[in-house]
C-alpha positions in Angstrom: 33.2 39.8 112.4 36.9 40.7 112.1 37.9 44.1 113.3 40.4 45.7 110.3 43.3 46.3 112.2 44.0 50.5 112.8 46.6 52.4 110.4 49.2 54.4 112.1 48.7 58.4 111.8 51.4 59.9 109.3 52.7 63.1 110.6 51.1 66.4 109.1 53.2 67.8 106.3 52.1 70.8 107.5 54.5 70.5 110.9 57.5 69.7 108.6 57.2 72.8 106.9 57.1 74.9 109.7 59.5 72.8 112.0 62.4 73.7 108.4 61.3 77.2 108.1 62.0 77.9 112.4 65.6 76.0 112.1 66.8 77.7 108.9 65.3 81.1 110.3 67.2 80.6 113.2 70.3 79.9 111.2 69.8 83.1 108.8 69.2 84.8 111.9 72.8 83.7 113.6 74.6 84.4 110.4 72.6 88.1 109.9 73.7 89.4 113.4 77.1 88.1 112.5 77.2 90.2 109.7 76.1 93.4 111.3 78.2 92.6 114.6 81.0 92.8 112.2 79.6 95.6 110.1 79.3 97.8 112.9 80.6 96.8 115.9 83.9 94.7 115.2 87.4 96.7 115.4 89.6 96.3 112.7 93.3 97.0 113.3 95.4 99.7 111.4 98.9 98.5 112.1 101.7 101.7 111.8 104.9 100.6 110.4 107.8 102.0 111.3 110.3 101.6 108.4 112.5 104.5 109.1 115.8 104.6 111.0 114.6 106.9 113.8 111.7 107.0 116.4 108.4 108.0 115.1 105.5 109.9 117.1 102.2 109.5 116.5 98.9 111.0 118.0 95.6 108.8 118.6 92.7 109.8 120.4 94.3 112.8 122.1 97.7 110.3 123.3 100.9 110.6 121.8 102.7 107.3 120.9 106.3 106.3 120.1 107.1 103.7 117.3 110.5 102.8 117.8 112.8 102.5 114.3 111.6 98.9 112.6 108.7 98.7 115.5 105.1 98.9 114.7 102.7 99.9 116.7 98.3 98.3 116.6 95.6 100.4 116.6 91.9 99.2 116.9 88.8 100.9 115.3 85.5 100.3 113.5 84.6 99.7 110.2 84.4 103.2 108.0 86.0 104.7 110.8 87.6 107.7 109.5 91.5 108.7 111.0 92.9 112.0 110.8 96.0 112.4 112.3 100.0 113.1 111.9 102.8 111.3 112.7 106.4 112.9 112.8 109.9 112.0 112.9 113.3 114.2 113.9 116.1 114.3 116.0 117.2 116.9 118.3 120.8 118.4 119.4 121.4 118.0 123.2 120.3 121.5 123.8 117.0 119.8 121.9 117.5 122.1 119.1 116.3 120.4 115.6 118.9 118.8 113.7 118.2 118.9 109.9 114.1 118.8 108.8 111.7 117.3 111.0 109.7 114.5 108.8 106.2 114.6 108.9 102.8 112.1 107.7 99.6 113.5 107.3 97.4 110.4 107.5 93.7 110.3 106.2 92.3 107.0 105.9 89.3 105.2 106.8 88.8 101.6 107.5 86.9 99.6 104.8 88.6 96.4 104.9 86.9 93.1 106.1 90.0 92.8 108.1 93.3 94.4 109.2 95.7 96.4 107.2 99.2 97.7 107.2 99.8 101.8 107.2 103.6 101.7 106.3 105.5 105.4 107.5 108.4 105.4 105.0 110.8 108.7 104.0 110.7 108.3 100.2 114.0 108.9 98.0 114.2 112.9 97.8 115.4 112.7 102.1 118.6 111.1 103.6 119.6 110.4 107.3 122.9 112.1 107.3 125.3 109.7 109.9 128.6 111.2 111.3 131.4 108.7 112.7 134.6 110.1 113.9 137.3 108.2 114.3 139.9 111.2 113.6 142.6 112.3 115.9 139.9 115.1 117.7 136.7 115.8 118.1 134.4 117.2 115.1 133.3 121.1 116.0 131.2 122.3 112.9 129.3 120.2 110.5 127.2 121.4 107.0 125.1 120.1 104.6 124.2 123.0 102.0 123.2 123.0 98.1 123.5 126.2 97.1 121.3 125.8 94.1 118.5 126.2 95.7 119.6 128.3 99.0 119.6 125.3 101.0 122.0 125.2 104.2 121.7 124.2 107.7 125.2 124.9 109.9 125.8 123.7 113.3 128.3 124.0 115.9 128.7 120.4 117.5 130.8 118.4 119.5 131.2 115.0 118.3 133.8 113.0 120.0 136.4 110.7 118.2 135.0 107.5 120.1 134.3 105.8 116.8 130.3 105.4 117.6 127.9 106.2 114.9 126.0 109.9 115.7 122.8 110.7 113.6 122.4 114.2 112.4 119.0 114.7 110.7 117.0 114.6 108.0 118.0 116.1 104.8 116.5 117.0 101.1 118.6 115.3 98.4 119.5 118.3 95.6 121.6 118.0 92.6 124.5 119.9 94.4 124.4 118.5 97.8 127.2 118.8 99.8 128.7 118.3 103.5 131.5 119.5 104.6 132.7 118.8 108.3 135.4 120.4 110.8 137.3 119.0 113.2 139.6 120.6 116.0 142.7 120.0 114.3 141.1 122.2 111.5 141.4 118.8 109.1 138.6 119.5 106.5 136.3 116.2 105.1 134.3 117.1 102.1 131.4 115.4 100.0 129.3 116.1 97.1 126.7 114.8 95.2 127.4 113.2 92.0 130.8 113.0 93.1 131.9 111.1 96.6 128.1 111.4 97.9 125.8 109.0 96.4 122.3 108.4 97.0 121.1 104.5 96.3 117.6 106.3 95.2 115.2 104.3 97.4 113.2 104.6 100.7 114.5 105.4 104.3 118.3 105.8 103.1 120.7 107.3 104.6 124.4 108.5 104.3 127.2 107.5 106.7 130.4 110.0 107.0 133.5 108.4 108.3 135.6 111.4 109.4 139.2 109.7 109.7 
């Protein structure tokens, strides 16, 4: 009597099934701690922007840092981290008195993006950067910029030598009747004022540049 020759075992559906469900667990698994990793662990980067023509400081975490004019400067935190801080910008007389108004950002923002983002620290058309060169036959000795408008003057005694570099003088607000009117030791008089031989170009992070001759 023949013997019927044996059929090969097919594998249990059953295994399949669970041998699918364990790799794509394993897989939904990877991608959900990828997800929270990057929801509440990963640092996003708030880059500061230095578009001004002067040096800007800024405070983070209890550390002050300088952002040169045109440099920019990273910093790291999580997502929805909230950052309250200032940044400020002004220059200073060699006796490091202020010259003209010291510019300042309040900054409030919180990090929602998937990725980084740019703060940009701009001075918006209402301020100039008021510029002195002197290339006259002495040095300049008093320097103004007033509008009397609106009661608005600042007056300093200065030495600014006739060496033909460019010396920055401050910050100023940008009225209808803005004037500045500079001195030098051969009591030779240079006027300006706005509307007239001042103009503004009315955008951000202008300034004005005063050839004394």
């Amino acid at each position: 009597m023949a013997i019927p020759p044996v059929q090969p075992f097919s594998p249990k559906r059953g295994s399949d099934k669970r041998l699918l469900i364990t790799i794509f667990g394993g897989i939904a698994g990877v991608i959900l701690l990828f997800f929270v990793y990057h929801w509440f662990f990963q640092k996003h980067t708030i880059t500061f922007r230095n578009y001004t023509l002067t040096a800007i400081s800024i405070e983070l975490d209890g550390k002050m840092n300088i952002i040169p004019a045109g440099g920019s400067f990273d910093y790291k935190a999580k997502n929805h981290y909230r950052l309250q801080t200032e940044a400020n910008t002004y220059l200073l007389n060699t006796k490091a008195g202020l010259l003209g108004e010291r510019m300042k950002w309040d900054i409030d923002t919180v990090v929602r993006s998937w990725g980084n983002f740019e703060y940009p620290l701009t001075i918006g058309p209402n301020y100039f950067l008021l510029r002195v060169v002197n290339t006259s036959p002495s040095n300049i000795y008093y320097v103004t910029v007033s509008a009397d408008e609106f009661n608005y003057k600042y007056n300093y005694n200065i030495n600014i030598p006739n060496d033909g570099r460019s010396y920055d003088m401050g910050y100023y607000h940008i009225y209808p009747d803005t004037k500045i009117d500079i001195w030098n030791l051969g009591k030779k008089e240079l006027y300006w004022n706005n509307g007239s031989n001042l103009t503004f170009s009315n955008i951000n992070n202008q300034y004005v540049s005063v050839a004394f001759k």
